[in-house]
C-alpha positions as CSV (number, residue, x, y, z in Angstrom):
1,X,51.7,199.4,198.7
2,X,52.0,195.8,198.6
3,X,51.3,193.8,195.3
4,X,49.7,190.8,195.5
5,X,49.8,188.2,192.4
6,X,46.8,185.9,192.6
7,X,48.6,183.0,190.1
8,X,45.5,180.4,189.1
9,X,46.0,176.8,190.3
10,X,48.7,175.0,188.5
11,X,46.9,171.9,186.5
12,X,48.5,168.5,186.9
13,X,50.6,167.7,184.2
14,X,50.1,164.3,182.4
15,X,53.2,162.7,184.0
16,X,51.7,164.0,187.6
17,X,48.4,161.8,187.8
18,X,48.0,162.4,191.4
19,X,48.0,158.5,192.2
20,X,51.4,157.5,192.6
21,X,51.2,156.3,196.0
22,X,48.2,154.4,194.5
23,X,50.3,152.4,191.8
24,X,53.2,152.1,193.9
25,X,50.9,149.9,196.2
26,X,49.4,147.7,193.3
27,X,53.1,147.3,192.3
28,X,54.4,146.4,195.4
29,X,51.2,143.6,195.8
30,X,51.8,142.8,192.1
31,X,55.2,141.7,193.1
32,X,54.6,139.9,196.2
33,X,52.1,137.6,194.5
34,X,54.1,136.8,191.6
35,X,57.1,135.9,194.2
36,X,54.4,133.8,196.8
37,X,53.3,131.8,193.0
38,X,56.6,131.5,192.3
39,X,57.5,129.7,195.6
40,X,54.2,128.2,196.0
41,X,55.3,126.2,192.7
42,X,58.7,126.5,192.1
43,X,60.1,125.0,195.6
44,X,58.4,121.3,195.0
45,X,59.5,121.5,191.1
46,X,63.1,122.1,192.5
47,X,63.1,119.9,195.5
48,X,61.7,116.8,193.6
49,X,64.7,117.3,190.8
50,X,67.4,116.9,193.3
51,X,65.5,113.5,194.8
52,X,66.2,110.4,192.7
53,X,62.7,108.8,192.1
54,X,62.7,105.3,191.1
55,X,59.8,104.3,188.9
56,X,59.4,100.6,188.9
57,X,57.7,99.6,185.3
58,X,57.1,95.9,184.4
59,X,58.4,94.9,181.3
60,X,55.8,92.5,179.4
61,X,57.0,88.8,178.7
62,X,56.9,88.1,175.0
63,X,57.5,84.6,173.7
64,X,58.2,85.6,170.0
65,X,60.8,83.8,168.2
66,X,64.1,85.6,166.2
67,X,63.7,85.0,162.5
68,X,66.4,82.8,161.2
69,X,69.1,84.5,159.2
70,X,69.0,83.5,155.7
71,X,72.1,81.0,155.0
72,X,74.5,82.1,152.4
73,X,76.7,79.9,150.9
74,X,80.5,81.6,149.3
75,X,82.4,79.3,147.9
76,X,86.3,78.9,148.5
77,X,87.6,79.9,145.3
78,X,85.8,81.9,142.8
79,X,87.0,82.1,139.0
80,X,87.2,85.3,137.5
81,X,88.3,84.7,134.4
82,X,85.5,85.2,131.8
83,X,85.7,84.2,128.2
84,X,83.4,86.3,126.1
85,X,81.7,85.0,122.9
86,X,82.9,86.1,119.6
């Protein structure tokens, strides 16, 4: 006679969620959109450094006159012999 096992169904284990194919796909869209934003504002950011821009700013006249160093007046020879009181 012939003996027949009738095992039941295995369950899916917790690292088997049955939707691989499923996350691999978000990934894979995940990835391409980060890369597209990345290009989308990356490539003028880096084009525009290399570029020299010349930004042309008016300076404002101002008609303010310098103060006037004080004049200080040194003598030629100074005496440094003191004499003190007694």
């Amino acid at each position: 006679m012939t003996t027949i096992v009738n095992s039941p169904t295995p369950a899916a284990s917790s690292n088997d969620s049955g939707g691989n194919g499923l996350m691999f796909l978000i990934g894979v869209l995940v990835l391409v959109g980060f890369m597209a934003a990345l290009f989308y504002f990356g490539y003028p950011i880096v084009r525009n450094m290399t570029q020299q821009s010349q930004i042309s700013v008016p300076t404002p006249q101002v008609n303010v006159e310098a103060p006037q160093a004080p004049q200080v007046v040194v003598p030629d020879k100074i005496d440094v012999n003191v004499t003190q009181p007694k």
